[in-house]
N, C-alpha and C positions, 0 to 999 in steps of 0.2 A: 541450446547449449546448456549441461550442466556440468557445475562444478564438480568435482572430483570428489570422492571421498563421502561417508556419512556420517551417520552423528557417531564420533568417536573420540577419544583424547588423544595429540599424539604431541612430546615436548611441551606438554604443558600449555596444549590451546585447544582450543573446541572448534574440530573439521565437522562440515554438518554439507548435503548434497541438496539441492534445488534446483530446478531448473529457471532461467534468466527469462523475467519478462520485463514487459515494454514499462520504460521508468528506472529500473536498474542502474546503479552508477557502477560497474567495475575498476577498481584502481589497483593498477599491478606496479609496485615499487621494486627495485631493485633491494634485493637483501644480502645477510654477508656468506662467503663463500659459495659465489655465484648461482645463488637462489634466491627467490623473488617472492614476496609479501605481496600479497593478492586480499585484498578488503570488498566488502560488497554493501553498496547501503542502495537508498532507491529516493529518488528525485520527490520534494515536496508536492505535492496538489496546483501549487500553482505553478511551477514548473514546468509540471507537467501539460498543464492544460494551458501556457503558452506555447510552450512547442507543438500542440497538437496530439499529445499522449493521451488515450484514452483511460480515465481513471478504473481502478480496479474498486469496490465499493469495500471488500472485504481485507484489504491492505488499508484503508484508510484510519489514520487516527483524528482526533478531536480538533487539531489544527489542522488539518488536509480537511476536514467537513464545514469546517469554518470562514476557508478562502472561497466557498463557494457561494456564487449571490444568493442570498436570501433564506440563508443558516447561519444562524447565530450560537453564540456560546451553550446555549442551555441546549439548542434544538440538535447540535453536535454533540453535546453529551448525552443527549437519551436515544443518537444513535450507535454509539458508540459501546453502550448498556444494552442494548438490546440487543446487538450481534455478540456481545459476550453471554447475554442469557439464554438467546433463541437461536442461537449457530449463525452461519453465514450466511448472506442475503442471496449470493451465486448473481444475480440480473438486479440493476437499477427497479426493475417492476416493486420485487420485495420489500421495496422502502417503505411502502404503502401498511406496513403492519406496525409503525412506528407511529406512534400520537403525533400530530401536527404534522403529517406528510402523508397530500390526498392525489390525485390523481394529478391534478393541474400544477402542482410541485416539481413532480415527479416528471413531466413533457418538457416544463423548463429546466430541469439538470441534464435530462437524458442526453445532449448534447457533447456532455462532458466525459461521460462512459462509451 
C-alpha cells in the first residue's frame, strides 16, 4: 500500500508518497467537512520486536538501537553516525563496518531483523 500523493504542498501541509512497511502506525481521523486526517509514524524498536516485527536497521534511530540487548548509548550512537556517513547498511551482516560490532554481535541481533 502507498499513500497517495508525493512530496508536494497542498493547504498548507507537506503530502509526501511511500510505501507502508511492517511497524507502520496508520491513523486515519475523522476531519471537517467529511474528509479524514490520515497521519503515519512507525512503532518503536521495542514494539516492534514484541510483536514479532522484524526491525528494519536503516529506519532505526538512537533509541530503537538502544532497546536492543547489548547496545548501549555510545554503541547506538556510532551506529547511528555511521549510517549517516557511509549510507545505508541494506542487511543486519553490514553492521560489521561499525567499531565494536564483530561477527558474534551481529548472530545475536540477527534475530531481531
Amino acid at each position: 500500500m502507498t499513500l497517495p500523493g508525493s512530496l508536494t504542498e497542498q493547504d498548507g501541509m507537506c503530502l509526501c508518497s511511500r510505501d507502508i512497511t511492517a511497524g507502520d502506525v496508520v491513523t486515519v481521523l475523522p476531519g471537517k467537512d467529511q474528509h479524514v486526517e490520515i497521519s503515519l509514524s512507525k512503532m518503536s524498536a521495542r514494539e516492534q520486536m514484541l510483536l514479532g516485527i522484524p526491525l528494519n536497521p536503516d529506519l532505526m534511530d538512537g533509541a530503537d538501537w538502544e532497546a536492543l540487548p547489548g547496545i548501549g548509548p555510545g554503541l547506538a550512537r556510532d551506529i547511528v553516525v555511521d549510517r549517516h556517513k557511509n549510507g545505508e547498511f541494506c542487511t543486519i551482516d553490514r553492521l560489521e563496518r561499525v567499531p565494536g560490532i564483530g561477527s558474534k554481535r551481529i548472530e545475536a541481533l540477527r534475530r531481531y531483523f
